[in-house]
C-alpha angles and dihedrals in degrees: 000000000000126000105232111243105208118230093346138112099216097080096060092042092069096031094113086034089061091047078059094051093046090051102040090047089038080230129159091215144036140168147181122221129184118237089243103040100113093191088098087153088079092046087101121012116250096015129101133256105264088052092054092045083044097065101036095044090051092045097050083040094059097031080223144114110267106210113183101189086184132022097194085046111126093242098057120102106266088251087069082066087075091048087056094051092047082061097257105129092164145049149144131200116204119193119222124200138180132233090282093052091252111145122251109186136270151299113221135197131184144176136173094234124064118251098223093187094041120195123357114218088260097055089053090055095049086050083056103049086045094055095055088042078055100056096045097058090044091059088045097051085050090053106047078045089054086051096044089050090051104047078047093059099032082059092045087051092047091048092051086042091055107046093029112103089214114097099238110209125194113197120194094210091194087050101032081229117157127197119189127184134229094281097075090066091040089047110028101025087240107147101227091223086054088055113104103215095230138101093244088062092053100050082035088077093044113111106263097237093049095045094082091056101037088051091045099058082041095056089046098053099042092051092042130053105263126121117196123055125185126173142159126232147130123281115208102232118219088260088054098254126119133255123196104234128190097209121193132184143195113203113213113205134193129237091284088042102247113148120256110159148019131202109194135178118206107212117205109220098160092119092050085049096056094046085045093060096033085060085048095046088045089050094048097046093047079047092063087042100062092042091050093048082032082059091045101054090049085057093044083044098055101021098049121088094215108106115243138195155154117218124194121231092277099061087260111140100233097169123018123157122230093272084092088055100052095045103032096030088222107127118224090262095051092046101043110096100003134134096241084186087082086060092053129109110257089235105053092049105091094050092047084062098056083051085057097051095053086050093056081055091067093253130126134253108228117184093342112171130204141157113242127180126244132217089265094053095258124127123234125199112229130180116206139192108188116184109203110223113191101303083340128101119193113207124204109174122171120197116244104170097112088041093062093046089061092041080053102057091035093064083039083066090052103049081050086054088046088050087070094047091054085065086069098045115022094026082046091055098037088049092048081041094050083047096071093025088060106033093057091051092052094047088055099054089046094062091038087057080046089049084238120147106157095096104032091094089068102045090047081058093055107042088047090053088053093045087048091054089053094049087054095045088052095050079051089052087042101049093049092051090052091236090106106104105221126210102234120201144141096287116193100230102193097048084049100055086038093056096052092046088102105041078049096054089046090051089048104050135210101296090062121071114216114217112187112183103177116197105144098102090164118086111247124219110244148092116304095208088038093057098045086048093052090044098050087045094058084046095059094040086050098047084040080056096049101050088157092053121262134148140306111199111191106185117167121199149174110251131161128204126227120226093238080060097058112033091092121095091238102067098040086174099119113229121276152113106295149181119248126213110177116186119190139164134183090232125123095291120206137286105243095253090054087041076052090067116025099119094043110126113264090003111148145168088189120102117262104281094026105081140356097218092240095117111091091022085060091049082049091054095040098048096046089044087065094043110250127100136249122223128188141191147180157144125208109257088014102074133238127262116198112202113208113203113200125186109249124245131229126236120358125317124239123275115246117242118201116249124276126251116264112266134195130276104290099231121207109280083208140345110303126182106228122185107209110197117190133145092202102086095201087046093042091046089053095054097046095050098047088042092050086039085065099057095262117133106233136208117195127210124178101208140356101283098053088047088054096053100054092040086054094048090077096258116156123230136174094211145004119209114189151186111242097211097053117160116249107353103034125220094264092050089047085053098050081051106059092040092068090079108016089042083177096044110133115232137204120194113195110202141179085193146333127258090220121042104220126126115280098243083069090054098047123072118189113307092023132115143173140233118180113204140270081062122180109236099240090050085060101042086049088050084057102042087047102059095034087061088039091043094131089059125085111184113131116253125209116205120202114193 
């Protein structure tokens, strides 16, 4: 029985050849092996492998037939021994060769009883003749394999070469024959039956200025020893235009390596091409692009006015155009690398560093505006938006200094325009005011001149409370114009909103319900009288807004204000722990244009007579002047809520002792010499006669010059007592003045207003005091009496009238 042969021909080539060998051996079994088969366990059935190697190898050795007639025999290797005992007595080898004398493989025979006699001479011969009939079929069967394998390939090869898209082109180098497939006609448009199957055709179609080259690699490659050839060139198409091919070539060669043949594949790569130089032309257009808008920049850079920079991550200018050279006069050299804190206005400092700092968080500067000062010692506004990058700031400042100056006289203008309005308003009220002031003057003197006195106390009455009304008119006028000196303390906010509940709820009426939450438990910095006033003023505004009754909700609070709150334009109030006073009623609110001016100076909605529309625009400059803010809002039919922020005080405010009782006229406890300095001669003649009145001996002075040079002639004087607005030489210089020489002297500084509006205790140095007109006589006498018996003290004193 025949051993299978997986997957090979050469078993079935010697199948009738092994019936023979089991006949003419009377075997049971017979097989054929090839020589390089390595599976010898399988030589005989049931024995092991090196029985198996044993027999072949000795039989391909010897080139012989191996006949064991007996495997138990004594001559027989001793691994024979396990084929016996397998039960295989007997077995034969016999060696096949081809036509070259190369081994093949074996024949093989085996039976289960010895064969004592062994072969006769005609069984060797038939062996013999087996084995070359062997051999023969074998070399048939290899061949008819080879042919199969070839007609496989050469279909395989058909069936690529039809459904590739490369032009596959097979050049017969010895007959300059050329074959092409179906793809140059697919590809190309070439009718295969129009191809002349020659070379010239084909470089006939190269570009013409691509063939050189092209025939010149070829040529290289086919006379050397190379391979492999690959090019690009253009391929003329059927319809005469040009296609981009990738062409690459493998060179067969014979036994002596000349070349013979050439298989080659034409890749189209028109398509890849295109996109190629459409990526190239589109490069090359964004390139000009960016070196157009590259161009542009610079011009903007060097041509615009707005002031540009780059900063490093330390604040340092590393790049700015000439723009900061044109508005600021400091050259490039002068401004890279430089600390440009050291340009800024003092007082803008503090605020450009909270901008910083919200830049080093990584947020940007929008409209930001500071002073900064210029090479000629000017300063110049400038309004910034810097936009932080990584560890890089970009600056972009624009000059509004002139700007400004025009914002400035324009509201000039306005103020001029609001001038004319005053003579409605304020003109209208003091008239009213002199009215009463000098009727009931005249009608004194009148009943003086009568010798009448019944009735003088009555008119006094009334031309003081007109005289009062003025005064308090004029300290209105004063405080919005920021020339009112204020009297800032610790103020307790809630008492004081507590205490005035019930004047407010008075001044409400009854149709209007009055709601107090008090949760501001820390003092505020600002001016006791100011703040009622303003108070009392919202509270009008808001009972004159609810005319069919409603609710006013006054509701004070500790809040604090971030810096990120505070760094824009808009909101100037610097960042801090404040007071809250929020005022809002339920009345018929305002329409946006009339909430866009409502601090404007002599706006009302009132009708004429009825208010001058300094109310709110008082509270503004008030409030600013303490340094805190004032916010509004409102919607028509929805009310309007004012939010008062006042600057929180340290430690704990004063507590507040009732007045004292009038006394009398403080008379001189001796002789004192006084200088009254006054440019007003009916002012300077009251002080003078009550203080004379009083037993002090006066010199007068009608302005500062006079009074310097009698202070500077080496008169003595006990106390000078002083106007602040003085022409020429002012109060405080008067005062300097007279100090040089008495360094205790007590001063007493009169004042309508004050040229700076700061608080009073910045104006007064030790020994000195301050009385604002109009003045009562006996306040003034008491002031006097005071600091001449405390004359040894010089701790400043602040008077509220």
């Amino acid at each position: 029985m025949p051993l299978p042969q997986a997957g090979s021909a050469d078993g079935t080539a010697v199948d009738d050849l092994l019936v023979l060998l089991r006949a003419l051996c009377a075997t049971a079994h017979a097989w054929w092996r090839p020589a390089d088969d390595a599976q010898d366990v399988w030589c005989v059935p049931g024995v092991l492998a090196a029985f198996g190697a044993w027999l072949r190898a000795s039989a391909l050795e010897r080139r012989e037939a191996i006949v064991i007639d007996d495997t138990s025999g004594a001559s027989c290797p001793g691994s024979l021994a396990e084929a016996a005992s397998a039960g295989w007595r007997f077995a034969l080898a016999v060696p096949v060769f081809d036509a070259s004398g190369a081994a093949l493989g074996c024949l093989y025979a085996a039976a289960a009883e010895p064969r004592p006699a062994g072969l006769t001479d005609a069984q060797r011969s038939a062996l013999d003749a087996l084995a070359r009939q062997a051999s023969l079929r074998l070399a048939k069967a290899e061949a008819q394999s080879a042919r199969t394998a070839l007609a496989d390939a050469e279909e395989r090869l058909r069936l690529v070469v039809r459904v590739t898209k490369d032009a596959i082109r097979d050049w017969d180098l010895r007959s300059d024959h050329v074959q092409w497939n179906e793809a140059l006609q697919q590809a190309y448009g070439h009718r295969l039956a129009d191809v002349a199957p020659q070379g010239a055709w084909w470089f006939d179609h190269i570009h013409p200025d691509d063939r050189e080259r092209i025939e010149r690699g070829l040529r290289a490659v086919i006379d050397g020893t190379a391979t492999e050839w690959t090019g690009e060139y253009r391929f003329r198409r059927h319809d005469g235009t040009y296609a981009d091919v990738k062409d690459r070539g493998s060179v067969v060669r014979d036994s002596q390596g000349r070349a013979v043949r050439m298989i080659g594949a034409m890749l189209d790569q028109s398509e890849i091409r295109m996109l190629v130089r459409d990526t190239e032309a589109r490069a090359q257009q964004l390139a000009a692009t960016v070196a157009d808008r590259t161009s542009e920049r610079d011009r903007l850079w060097r041509s615009t006015n707005e002031m540009m920079a780059t900063a490093g991550p330390h604040g340092y200018l590393t790049q700015i155009n000439p723009a900061w050279e044109r508005v600021l006069g400091w050259s490039e050299v002068e401004w890279l690398g430089r600390d440009g804190f050291v340009l800024l206005d003092p007082a803008d400092r503090e605020a450009t560093r909270r901008a910083a700092s919200q830049l080093k968080q990584g947020r940007p500067v929008r409209n930001f505006v500071n002073r900064m000062r210029t090479a000629s010692g000017q300063m110049r506004t400038i309004m910034w938006d810097v936009v932080p990058d990584g560890d890089v700031f970009h600056l972009f400042g624009r000059d509004l200094t002139e700007q400004r100056a025009i914002e400035d006289r324009l509201r000039q203008s306005q103020k001029m325009e609001a001038l004319g309005q005053l003579t409605g308003g304020i003109a209208h009220d003091f008239n009213n005011l002199l009215t009463g002031i000098l009727g009931a003057l005249d009608l004194v003197r009148r009943d003086l001149r009568n010798g009448r006195s019944d009735r003088l106390e009555r008119y006094m009455e009334a031309a003081g409370a007109s005289a009062q009304r003025a005064a308090g008119l004029t300290h209105r006028l004063l405080t919005f114009s920021r020339r009112q000196s204020l009297d800032v303390q610790a103020v307790e906010v809630d008492r004081l909103v507590g205490g005035m509940s019930e004047l407010l709820r008075r001044t409400l009426g009854e149709t209007i319900e009055l709601a107090v939450v008090l949760r501001a438990p820390r003092p505020a910095r600002t001016d006791v009288n100011q703040l009622e006033s303003a108070l009392l003023n919202l509270a009008i505004n808001a009972r004159d807004a609810m005319p069919d009754g409603g609710r006013l909700t006054i509701r004070t609070s500790l809040v604090a204000l971030d810096p990120a709150e505070t760094v824009t334009p808009a909101d100037d109030v610097p960042p801090g722990e404040f007071v809250a006073i929020e005022v809002s009623d339920t009345g018929i609110g305002m329409t946006p244009d009339v909430l866009a001016k409502v601090f404007d100076p002599f706006f009302t909605t009132k009708p004429e007579g009825q208010g001058t529309g300094l109310g709110l625009s008082m509270i503004y400059g008030f409030i600013n002047q303490s340094g805190g803010h004032v916010r509004i809002a409102s919607s028509v039919g929805q009310g309007t809520t004012v939010r008062l922020l006042l600057p929180r005080a340290g430690g704990t405010p004063p507590t507040n002792a009732p007045d004292p009782d009038p006394e009398p006229l403080a008379t001189a406890t001796a002789p004192h010499r006084v200088l009254v300095v006054e440019d007003d001669p009916a002012v300077r003649m009251l002080v003078a006669d009550v203080l004379d009145s009083l037993g002090y001996q006066i010199v007068e002075a009608s302005d500062g010059r006079s009074a310097a040079k009698l202070l500077q002639s080496g008169a003595w004087f006990d106390l000078l007592i002083s106007d602040m607005g003085l022409p020429g030489l002012n109060g405080r210089q008067v005062a300097e003045i007279a100090r040089q020489s008495m360094p205790t002297l007590p001063v007493l500084f009169v004042t309508g207003y004050a040229e700076q509006a700061t608080p009073r205790t910045e104006i007064l140095a030790p020994g000195m005091r301050m009385i604002v007109k109009p003045f009562a006589i006996d306040t003034l006498a008491s002031i006097v009496h005071d600091m001449l018996a405390h004359r040894g003290g010089l701790d400043p004193g602040v008077d509220r009238l």
